[in-house]
N, CA, C and O atoms as a Tinker XYZ file with bonds, in Angstrom:
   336  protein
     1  N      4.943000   18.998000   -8.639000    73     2
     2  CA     3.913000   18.308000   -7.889000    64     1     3
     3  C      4.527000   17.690000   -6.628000    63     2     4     5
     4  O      5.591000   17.083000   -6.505000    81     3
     5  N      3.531000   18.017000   -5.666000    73     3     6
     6  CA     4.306000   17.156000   -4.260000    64     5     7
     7  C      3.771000   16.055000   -4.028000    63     6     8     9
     8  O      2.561000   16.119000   -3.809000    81     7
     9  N      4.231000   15.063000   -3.997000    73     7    10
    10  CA     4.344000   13.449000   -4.189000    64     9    11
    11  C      3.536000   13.488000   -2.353000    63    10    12    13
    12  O      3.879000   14.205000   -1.413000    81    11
    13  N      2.542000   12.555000   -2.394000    73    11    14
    14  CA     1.475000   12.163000   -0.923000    64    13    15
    15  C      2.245000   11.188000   -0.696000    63    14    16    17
    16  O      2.534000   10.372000   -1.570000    81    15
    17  N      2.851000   11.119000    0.963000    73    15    18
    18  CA     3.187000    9.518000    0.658000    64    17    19
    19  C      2.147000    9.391000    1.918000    63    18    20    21
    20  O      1.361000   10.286000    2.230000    81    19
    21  N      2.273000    8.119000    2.598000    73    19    22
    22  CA     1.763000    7.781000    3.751000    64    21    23
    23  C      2.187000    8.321000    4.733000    63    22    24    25
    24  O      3.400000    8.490000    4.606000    81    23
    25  N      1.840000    8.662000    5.600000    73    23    26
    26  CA     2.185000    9.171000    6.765000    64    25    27
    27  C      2.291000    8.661000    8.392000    63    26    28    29
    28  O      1.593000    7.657000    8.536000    81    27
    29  N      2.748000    8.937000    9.242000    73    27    30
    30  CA     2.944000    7.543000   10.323000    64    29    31
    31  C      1.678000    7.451000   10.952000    63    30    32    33
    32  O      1.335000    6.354000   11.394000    81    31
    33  N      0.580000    8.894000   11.113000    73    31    34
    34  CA    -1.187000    8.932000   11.679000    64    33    35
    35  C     -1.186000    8.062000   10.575000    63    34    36    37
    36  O     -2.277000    8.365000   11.058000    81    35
    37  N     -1.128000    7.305000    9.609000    73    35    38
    38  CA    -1.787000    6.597000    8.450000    64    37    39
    39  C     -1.794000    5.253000    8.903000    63    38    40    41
    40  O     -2.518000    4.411000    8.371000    81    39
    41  N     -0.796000    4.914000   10.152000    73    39    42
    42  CA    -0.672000    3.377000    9.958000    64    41    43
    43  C     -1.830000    2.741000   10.797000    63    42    44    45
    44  O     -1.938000    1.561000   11.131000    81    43
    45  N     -2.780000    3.922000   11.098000    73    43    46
    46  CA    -4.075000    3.325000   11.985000    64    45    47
    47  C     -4.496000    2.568000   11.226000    63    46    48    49
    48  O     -4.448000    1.350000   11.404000    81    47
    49  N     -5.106000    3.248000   10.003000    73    47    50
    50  CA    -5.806000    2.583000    8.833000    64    49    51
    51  C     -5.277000    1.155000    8.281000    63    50    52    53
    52  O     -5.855000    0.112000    7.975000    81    51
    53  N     -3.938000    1.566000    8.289000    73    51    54
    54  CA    -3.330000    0.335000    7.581000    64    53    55
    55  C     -3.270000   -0.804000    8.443000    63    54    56    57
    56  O     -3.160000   -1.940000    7.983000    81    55
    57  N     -3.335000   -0.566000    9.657000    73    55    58
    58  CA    -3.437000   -1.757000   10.689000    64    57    59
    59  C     -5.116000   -2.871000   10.128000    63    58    60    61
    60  O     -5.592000   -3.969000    9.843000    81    59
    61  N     -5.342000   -1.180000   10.351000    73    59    62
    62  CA    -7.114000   -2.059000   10.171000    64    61    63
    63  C     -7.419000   -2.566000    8.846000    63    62    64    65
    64  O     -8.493000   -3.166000    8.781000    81    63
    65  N     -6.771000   -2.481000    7.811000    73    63    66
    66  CA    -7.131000   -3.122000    6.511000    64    65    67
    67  C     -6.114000   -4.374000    6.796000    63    66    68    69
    68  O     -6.493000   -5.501000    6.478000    81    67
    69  N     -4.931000   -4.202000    7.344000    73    67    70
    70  CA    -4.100000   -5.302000    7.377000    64    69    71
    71  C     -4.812000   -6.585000    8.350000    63    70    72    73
    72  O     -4.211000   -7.658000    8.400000    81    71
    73  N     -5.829000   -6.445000    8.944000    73    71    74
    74  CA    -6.649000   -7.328000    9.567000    64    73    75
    75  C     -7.514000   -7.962000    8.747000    63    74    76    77
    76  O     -7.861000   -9.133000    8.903000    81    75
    77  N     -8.038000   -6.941000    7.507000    73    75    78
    78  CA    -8.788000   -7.538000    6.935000    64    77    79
    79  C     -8.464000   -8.178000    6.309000    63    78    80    81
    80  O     -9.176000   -9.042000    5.797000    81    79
    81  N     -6.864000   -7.970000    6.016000    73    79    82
    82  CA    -6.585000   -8.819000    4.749000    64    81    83
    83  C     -6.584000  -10.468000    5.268000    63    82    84    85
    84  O     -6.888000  -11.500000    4.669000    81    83
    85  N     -6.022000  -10.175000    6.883000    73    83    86
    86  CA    -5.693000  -11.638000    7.625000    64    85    87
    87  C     -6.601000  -12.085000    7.593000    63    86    88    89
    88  O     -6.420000  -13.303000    7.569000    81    87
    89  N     -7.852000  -11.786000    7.570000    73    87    90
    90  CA    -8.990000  -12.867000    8.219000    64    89    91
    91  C     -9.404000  -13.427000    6.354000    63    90    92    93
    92  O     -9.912000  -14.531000    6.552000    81    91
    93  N     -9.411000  -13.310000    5.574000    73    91    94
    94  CA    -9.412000  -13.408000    4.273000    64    93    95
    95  C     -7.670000  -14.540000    3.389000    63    94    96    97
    96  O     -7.685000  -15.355000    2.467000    81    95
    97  N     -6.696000  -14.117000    4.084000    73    95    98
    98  CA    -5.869000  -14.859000    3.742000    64    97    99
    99  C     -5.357000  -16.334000    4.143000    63    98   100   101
   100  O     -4.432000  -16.915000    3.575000    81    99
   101  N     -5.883000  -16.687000    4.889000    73    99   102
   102  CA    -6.256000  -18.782000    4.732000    64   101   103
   103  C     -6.704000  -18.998000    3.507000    63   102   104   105
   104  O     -5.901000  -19.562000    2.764000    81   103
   105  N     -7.828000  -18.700000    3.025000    73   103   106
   106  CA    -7.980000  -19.074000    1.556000    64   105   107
   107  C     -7.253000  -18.633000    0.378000    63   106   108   109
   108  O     -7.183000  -19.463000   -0.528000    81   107
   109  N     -6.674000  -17.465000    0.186000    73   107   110
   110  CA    -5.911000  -16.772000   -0.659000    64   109   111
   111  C     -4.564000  -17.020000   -0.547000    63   110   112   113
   112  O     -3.814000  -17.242000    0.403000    81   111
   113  N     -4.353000  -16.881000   -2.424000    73   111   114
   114  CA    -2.014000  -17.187000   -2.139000    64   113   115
   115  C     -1.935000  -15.277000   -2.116000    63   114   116   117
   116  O     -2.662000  -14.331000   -2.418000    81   115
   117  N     -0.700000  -15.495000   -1.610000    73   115   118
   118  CA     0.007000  -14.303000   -1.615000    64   117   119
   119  C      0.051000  -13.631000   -2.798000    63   118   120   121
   120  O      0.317000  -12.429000   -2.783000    81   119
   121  N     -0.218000  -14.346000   -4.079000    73   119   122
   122  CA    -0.477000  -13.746000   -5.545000    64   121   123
   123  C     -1.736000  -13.295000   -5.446000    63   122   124   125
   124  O     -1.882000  -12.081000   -5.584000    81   123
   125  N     -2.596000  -13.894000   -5.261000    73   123   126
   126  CA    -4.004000  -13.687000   -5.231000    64   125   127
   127  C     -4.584000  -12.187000   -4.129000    63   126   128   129
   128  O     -5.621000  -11.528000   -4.210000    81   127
   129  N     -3.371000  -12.066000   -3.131000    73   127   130
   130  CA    -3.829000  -11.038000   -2.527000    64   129   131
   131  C     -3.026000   -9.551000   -2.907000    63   130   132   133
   132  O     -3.101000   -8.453000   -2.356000    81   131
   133  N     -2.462000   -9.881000   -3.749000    73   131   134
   134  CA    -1.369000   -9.180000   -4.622000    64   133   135
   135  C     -2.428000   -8.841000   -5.393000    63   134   136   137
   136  O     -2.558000   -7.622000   -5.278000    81   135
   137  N     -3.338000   -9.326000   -6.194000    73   135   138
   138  CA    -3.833000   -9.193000   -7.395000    64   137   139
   139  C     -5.078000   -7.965000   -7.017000    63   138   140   141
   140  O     -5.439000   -6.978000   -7.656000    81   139
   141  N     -5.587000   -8.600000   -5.511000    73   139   142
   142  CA    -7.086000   -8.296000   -5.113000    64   141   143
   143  C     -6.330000   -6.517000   -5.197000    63   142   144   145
   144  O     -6.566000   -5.586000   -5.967000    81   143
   145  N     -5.217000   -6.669000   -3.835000    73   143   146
   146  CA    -4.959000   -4.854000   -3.297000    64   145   147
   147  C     -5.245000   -4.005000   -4.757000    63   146   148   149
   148  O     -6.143000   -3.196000   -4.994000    81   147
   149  N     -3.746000   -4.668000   -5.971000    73   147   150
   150  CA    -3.827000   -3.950000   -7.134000    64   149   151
   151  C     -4.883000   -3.528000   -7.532000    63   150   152   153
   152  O     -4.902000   -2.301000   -7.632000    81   151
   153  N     -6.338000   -4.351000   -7.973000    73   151   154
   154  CA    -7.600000   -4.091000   -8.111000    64   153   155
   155  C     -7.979000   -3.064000   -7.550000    63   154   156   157
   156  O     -8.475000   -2.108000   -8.147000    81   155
   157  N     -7.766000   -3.142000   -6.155000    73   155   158
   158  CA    -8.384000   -1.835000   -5.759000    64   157   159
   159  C     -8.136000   -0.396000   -5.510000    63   158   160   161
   160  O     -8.832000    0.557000   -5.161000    81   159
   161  N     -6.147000   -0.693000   -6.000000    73   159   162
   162  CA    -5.768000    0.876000   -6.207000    64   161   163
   163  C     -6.293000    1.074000   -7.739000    63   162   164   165
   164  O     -6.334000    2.207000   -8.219000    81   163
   165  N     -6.567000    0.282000   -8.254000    73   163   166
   166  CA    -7.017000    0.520000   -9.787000    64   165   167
   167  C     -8.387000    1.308000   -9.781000    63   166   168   169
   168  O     -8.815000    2.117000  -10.605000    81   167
   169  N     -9.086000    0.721000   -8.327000    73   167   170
   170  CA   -10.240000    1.466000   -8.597000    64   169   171
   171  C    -10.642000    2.852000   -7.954000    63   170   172   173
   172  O    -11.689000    3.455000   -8.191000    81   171
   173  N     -9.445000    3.332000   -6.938000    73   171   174
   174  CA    -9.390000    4.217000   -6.313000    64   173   175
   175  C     -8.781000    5.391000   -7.334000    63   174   176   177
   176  O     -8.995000    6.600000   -7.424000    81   175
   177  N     -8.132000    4.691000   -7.883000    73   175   178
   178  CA    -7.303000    5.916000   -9.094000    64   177   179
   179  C     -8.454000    6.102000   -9.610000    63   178   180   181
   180  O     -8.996000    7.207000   -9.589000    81   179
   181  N     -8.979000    5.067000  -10.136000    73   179   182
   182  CA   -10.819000    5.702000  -11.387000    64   181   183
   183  C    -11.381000    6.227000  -10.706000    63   182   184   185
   184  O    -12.427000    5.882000  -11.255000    81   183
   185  N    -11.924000    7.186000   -9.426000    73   183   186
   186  CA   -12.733000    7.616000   -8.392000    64   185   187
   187  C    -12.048000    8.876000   -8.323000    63   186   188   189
   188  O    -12.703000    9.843000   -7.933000    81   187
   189  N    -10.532000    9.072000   -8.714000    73   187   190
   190  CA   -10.210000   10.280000   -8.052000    64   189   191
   191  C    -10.738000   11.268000   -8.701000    63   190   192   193
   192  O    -11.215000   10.832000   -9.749000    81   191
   193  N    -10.901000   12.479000   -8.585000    73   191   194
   194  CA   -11.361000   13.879000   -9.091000    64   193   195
   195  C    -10.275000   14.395000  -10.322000    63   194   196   197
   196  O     -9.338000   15.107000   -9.963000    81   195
   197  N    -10.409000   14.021000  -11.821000    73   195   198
   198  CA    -9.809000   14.675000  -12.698000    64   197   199
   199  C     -9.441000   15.705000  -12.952000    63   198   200   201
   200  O     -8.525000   15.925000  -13.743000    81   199
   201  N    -10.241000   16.778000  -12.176000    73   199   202
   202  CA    -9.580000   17.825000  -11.855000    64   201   203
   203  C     -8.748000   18.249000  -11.751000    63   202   204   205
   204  O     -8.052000   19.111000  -12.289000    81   203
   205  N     -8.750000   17.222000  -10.488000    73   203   206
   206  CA    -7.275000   17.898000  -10.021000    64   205   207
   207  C     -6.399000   16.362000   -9.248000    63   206   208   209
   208  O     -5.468000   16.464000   -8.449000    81   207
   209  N     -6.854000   15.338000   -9.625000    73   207   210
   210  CA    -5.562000   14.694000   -9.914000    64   209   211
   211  C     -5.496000   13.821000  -10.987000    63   210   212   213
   212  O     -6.286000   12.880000  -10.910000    81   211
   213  N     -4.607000   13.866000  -12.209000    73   211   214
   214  CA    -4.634000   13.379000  -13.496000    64   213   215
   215  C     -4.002000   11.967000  -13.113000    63   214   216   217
   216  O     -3.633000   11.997000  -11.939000    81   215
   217  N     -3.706000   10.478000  -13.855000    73   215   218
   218  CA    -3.718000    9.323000  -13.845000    64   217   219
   219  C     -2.082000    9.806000  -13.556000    63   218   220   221
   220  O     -1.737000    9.426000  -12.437000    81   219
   221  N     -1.212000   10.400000  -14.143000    73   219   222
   222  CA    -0.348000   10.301000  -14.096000    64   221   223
   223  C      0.404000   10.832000  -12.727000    63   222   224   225
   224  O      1.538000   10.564000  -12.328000    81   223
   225  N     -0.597000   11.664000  -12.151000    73   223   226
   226  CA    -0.589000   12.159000  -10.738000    64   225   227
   227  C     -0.396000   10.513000   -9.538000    63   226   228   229
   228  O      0.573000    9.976000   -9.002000    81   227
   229  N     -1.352000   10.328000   -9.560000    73   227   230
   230  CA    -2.348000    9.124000   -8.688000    64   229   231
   231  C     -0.533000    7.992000   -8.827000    63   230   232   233
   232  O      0.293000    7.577000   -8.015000    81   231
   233  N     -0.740000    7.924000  -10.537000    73   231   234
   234  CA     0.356000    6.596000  -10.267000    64   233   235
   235  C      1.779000    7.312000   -9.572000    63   234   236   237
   236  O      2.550000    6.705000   -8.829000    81   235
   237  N      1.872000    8.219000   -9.843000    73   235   238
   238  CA     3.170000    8.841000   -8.952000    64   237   239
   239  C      3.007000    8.277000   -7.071000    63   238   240   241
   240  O      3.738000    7.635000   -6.317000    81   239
   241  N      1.514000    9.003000   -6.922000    73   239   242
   242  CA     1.705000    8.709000   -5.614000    64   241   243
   243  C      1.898000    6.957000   -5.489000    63   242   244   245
   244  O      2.575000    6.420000   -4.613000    81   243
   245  N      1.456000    6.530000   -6.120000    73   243   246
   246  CA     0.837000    4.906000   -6.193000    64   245   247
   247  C      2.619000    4.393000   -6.100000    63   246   248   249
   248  O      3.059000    3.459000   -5.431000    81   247
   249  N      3.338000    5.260000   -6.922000    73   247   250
   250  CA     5.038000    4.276000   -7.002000    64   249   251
   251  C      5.620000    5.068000   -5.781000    63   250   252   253
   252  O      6.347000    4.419000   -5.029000    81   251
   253  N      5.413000    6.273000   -5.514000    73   251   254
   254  CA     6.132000    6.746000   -3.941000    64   253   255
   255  C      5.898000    5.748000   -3.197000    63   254   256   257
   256  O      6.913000    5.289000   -2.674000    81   255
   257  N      4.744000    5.128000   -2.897000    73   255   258
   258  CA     4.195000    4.307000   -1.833000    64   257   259
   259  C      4.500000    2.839000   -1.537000    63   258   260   261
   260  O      4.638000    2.274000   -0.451000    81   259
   261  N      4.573000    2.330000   -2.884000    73   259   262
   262  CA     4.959000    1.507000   -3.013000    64   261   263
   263  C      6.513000    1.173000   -2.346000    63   262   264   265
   264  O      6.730000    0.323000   -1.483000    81   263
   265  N      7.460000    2.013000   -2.939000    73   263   266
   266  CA     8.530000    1.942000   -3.118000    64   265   267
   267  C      9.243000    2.509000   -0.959000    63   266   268   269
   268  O     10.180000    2.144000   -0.249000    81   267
   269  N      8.217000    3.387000   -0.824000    73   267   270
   270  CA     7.968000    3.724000    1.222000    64   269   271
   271  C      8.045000    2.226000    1.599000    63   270   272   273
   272  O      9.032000    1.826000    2.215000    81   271
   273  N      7.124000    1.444000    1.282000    73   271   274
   274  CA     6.548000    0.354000    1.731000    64   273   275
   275  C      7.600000   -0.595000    1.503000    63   274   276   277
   276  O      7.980000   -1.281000    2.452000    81   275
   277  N      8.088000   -0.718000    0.436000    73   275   278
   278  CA     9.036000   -1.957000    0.714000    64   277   279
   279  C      9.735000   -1.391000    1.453000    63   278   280   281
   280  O      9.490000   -1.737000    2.609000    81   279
   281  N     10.729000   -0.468000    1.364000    73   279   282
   282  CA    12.080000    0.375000    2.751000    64   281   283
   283  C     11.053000   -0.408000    3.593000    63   282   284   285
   284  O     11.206000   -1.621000    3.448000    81   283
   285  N      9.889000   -0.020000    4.566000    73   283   286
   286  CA     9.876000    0.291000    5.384000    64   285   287
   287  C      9.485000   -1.572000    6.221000    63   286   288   289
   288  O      9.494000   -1.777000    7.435000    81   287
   289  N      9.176000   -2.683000    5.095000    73   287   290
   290  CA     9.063000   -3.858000    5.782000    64   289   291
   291  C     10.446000   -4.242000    5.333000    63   290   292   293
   292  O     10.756000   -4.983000    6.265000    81   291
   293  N     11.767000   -4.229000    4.303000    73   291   294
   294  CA    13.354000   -4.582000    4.678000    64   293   295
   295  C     13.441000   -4.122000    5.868000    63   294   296   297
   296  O     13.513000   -5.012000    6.715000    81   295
   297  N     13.465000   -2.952000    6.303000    73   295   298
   298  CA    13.989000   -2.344000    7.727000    64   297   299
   299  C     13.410000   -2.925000    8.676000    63   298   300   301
   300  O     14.049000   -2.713000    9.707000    81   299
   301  N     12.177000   -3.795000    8.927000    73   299   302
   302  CA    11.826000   -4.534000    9.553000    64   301   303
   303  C     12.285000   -5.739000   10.016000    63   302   304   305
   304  O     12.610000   -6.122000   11.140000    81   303
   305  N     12.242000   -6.400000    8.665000    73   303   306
   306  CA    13.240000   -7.897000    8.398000    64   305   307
   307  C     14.504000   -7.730000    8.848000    63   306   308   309
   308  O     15.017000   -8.508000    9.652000    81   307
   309  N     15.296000   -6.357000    8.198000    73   307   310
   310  CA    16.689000   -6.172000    8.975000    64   309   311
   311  C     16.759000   -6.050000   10.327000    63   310   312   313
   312  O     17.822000   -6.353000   10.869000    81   311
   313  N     15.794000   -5.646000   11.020000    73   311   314
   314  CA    16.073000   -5.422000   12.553000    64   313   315
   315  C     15.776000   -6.491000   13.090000    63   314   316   317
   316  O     16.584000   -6.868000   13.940000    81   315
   317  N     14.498000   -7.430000   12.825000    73   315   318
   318  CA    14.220000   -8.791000   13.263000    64   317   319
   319  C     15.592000   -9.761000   13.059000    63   318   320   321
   320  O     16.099000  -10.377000   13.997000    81   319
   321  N     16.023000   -9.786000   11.891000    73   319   322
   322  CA    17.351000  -10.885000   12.006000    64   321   323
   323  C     18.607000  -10.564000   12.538000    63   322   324   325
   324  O     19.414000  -11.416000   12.908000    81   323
   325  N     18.801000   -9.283000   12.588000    73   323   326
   326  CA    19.956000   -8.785000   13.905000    64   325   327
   327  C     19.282000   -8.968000   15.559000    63   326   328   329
   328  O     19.916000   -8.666000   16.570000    81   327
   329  N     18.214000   -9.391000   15.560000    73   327   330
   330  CA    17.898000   -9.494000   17.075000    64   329   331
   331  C     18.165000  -11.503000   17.393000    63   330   332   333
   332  O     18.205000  -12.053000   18.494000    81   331
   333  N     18.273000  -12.027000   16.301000    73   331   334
   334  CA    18.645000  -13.256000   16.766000    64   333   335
   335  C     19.738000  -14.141000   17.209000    63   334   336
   336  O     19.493000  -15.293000   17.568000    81   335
């Protein structure tokens, strides 16, 4: 199976949910918005087509992504604190 990860055309989207999350996070802890995202890959996995992608599919992509995502905000943090 070939593992989906995100792709760099992807970070349009992610910009624009990452707005949504801002205008929503004054009231919310960082747990709480932890909890909400999880929720909703929970509910995107229940939506997918059994067909043809099984739970064990979905969470594959779900830990590729995850695991993209942290690399890709360390490498962030690392370049921000070498610029000071």
């Amino acid at each position: 199976m070939s593992t989906h990860v995100a792709k760099p055309e992807h970070e349009v989207a992610y910009q624009e949910l990452n707005e949504l999350v801002k205008r929503h996070a004054g009231h919310l802890t960082p747990i709480e918005i932890l909890a909400i995202a999880a929720n909703m890959v929970g509910k995107i996995i229940a939506m997918q087509d059994q067909r043809t992608t099984t739970t064990d599919m979905a969470m594959e992509i779900v830990k590729a992504n995850i695991e993209m995502g942290n690399q890709q905000v360390l490498a962030q943090l690392e370049q921000s604190q070498g610029r000071g």
